[in-house]
ROMISE-987484 format. One line per 2 residues: their letters; for each residue x, y, z negated of C-alpha. Coordinates in nm, 3 decimals. Layout:
BEGIN
A> X/Y/Z  ...
This chain:
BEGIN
XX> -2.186/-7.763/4.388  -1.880/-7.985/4.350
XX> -1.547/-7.789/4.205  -1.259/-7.916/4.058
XX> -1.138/-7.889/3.732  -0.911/-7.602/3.794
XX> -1.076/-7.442/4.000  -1.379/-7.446/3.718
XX> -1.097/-7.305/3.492  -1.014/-7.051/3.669
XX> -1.376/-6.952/3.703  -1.386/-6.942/3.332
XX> -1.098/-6.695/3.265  -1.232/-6.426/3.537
XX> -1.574/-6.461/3.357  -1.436/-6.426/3.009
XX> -1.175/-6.167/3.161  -1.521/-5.969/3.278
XX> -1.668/-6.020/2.921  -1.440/-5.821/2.712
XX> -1.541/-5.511/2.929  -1.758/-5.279/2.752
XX> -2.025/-5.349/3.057  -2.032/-5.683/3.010
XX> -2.214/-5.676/2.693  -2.482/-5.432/2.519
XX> -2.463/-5.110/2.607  -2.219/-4.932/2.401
XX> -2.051/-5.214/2.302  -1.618/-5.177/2.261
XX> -1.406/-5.303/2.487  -1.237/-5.628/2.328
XX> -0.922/-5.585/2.549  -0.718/-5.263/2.412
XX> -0.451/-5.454/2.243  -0.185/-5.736/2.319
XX> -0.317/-5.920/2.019  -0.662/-5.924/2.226
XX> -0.485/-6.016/2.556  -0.285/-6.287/2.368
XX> -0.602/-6.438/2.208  -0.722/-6.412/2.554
XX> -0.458/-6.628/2.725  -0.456/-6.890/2.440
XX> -0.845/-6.910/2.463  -0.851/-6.971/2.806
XX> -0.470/-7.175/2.788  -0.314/-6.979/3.085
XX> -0.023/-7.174/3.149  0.363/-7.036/3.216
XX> 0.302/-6.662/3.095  0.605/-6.555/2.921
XX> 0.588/-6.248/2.648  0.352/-6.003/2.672
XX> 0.389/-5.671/2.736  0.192/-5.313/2.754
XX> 0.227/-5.365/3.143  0.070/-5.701/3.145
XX> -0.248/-5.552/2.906  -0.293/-5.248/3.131
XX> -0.245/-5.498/3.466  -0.505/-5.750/3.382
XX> -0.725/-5.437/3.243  -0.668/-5.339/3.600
XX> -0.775/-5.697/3.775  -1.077/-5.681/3.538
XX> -1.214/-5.430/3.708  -1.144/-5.550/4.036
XX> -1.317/-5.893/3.964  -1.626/-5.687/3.850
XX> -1.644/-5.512/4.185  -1.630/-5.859/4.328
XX> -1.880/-5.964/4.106  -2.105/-5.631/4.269
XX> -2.041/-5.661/4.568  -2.373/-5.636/4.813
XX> -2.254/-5.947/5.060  -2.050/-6.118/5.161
XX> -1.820/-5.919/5.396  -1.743/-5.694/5.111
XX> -1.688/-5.993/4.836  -1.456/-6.089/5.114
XX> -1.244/-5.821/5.144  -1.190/-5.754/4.788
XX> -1.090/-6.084/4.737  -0.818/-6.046/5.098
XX> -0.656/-5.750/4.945  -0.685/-5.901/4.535
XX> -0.497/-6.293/4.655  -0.255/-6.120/4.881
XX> -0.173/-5.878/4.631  -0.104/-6.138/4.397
XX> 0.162/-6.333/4.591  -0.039/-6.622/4.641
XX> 0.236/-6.916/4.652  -0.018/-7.249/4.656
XX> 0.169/-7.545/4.488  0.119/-7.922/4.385
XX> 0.152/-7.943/3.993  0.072/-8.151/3.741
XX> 0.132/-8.010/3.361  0.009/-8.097/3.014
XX> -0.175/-8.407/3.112  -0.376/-8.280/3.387
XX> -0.349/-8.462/3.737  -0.243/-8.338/4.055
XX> -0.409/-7.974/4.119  -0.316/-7.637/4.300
XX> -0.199/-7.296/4.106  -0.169/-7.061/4.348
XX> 0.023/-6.795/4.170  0.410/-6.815/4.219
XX> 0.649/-6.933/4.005  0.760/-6.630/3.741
XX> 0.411/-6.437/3.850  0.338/-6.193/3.550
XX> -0.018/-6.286/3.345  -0.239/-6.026/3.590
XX> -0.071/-6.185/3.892  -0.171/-6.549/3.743
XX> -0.540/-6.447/3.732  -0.530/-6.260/4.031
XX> -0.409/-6.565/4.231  -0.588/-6.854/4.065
XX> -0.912/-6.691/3.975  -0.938/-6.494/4.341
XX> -0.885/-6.810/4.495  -1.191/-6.948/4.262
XX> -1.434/-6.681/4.359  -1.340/-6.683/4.736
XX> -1.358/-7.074/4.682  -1.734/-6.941/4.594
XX> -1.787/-6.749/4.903  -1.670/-6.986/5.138
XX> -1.920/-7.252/5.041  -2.214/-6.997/5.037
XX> -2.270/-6.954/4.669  -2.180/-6.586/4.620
XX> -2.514/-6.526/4.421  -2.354/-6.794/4.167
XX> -2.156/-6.475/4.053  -2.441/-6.338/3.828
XX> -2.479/-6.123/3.542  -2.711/-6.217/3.237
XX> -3.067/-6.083/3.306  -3.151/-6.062/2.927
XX> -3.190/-5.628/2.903  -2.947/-5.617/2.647
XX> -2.691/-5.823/2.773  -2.485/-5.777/3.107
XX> -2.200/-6.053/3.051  -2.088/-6.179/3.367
XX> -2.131/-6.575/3.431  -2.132/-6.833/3.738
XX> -2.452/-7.028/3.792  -2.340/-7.348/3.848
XX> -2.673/-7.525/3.794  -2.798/-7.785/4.084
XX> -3.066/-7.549/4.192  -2.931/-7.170/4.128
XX> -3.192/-7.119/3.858  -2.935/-6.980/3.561
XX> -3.091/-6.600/3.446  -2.938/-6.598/3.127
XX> -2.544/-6.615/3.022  -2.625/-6.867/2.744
XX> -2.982/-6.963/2.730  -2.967/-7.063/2.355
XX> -2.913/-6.677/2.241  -3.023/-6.501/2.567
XX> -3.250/-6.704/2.713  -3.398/-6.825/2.340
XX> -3.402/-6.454/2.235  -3.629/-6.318/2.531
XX> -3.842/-6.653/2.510  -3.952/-6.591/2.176
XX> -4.025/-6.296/2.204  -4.277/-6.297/2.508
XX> -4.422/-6.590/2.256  -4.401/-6.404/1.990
XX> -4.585/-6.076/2.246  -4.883/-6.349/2.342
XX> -4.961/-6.470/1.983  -5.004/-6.109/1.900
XX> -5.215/-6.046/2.195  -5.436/-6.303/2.129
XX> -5.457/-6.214/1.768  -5.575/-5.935/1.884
């Protein structure tokens, strides 16, 4: 599946977004989003350009679009991925423009000009995801199959074959052990 560059960005900040909910990782696991330190971190780690200061609005907004992306994420087909993603872009002001900014060519942000942090994932990242959907891919939009581990992630590989959110802890983990299950077993 061919995406562009910003459009692979944006993909990463709704699936890191996902990630600091308690869901996306073990069970039981805190939420790593409860403070504007944690949102800041987030923004810098995923360089979300033209967000001005932070505020207690913007952490309980994009706590808010968090959610919204998982039920995306859930959703049973794609009718219903759909029209999340309607109501989340619209609600976002969607304003597509031409930029280029800090040495990247030519690309579309869809949020407007001014848009607060929440509305700047809710644009760019819906717009992602129903980039997704249009081409067919929906079950890209996966969560790790490890049974510890429920972190969200897009399967980008050629032939949709991804289980695991990073196969060298996951994927590695779970592989060793059924190795480790057999070597018993024939021990024994």
């Amino acid at each position: 599946m061919m995406i562009t560059h910003d459009t692979r960005c944006a993909l990463d900040a709704v699936v890191d977004l996902l990630n600091t909910a308690p869901e996306g990782e073990a069970p039981g696991a805190p939420d790593s989003l409860t403070d504007l330190a944690a949102l800041g971190d987030f923004v810098r780690r995923n360089d979300i350009s033209d967000v001005g200061t932070l505020g207690t609005g913007d952490l309980t907004a994009v706590r808010s679009l968090r959610e919204r992306f998982a039920q995306i994420f859930a959703a049973g087909d794609d009718r219903t991925a759909a029209e999340q993603l309607n109501s989340l872009v619209a609600s976002a002001g969607t304003t597509p423009r031409l930029t280029d900014h800090d040495g990247y060519d030519w690309h579309v942000h869809y949020f407007a000009p001014g848009a607060s942090v929440a509305e700047h994932l809710a644009a760019d990242g819906g717009m992602a995801l129903a980039f997704i959907v249009v081409a067919g891919e929906r079950e890209r939009l996966r969560r790790c199959e490890a049974p510890d581990c429920r972190h969200a992630f897009v399967d980008l590989s050629r032939n949709r074959s991804r289980r695991y959110c990073d196969s060298r802890t996951c994927g590695n983990r779970l592989h060793v052990a059924a190795y480790r299950a057999r070597r018993r077993e024939a021990a024994g």
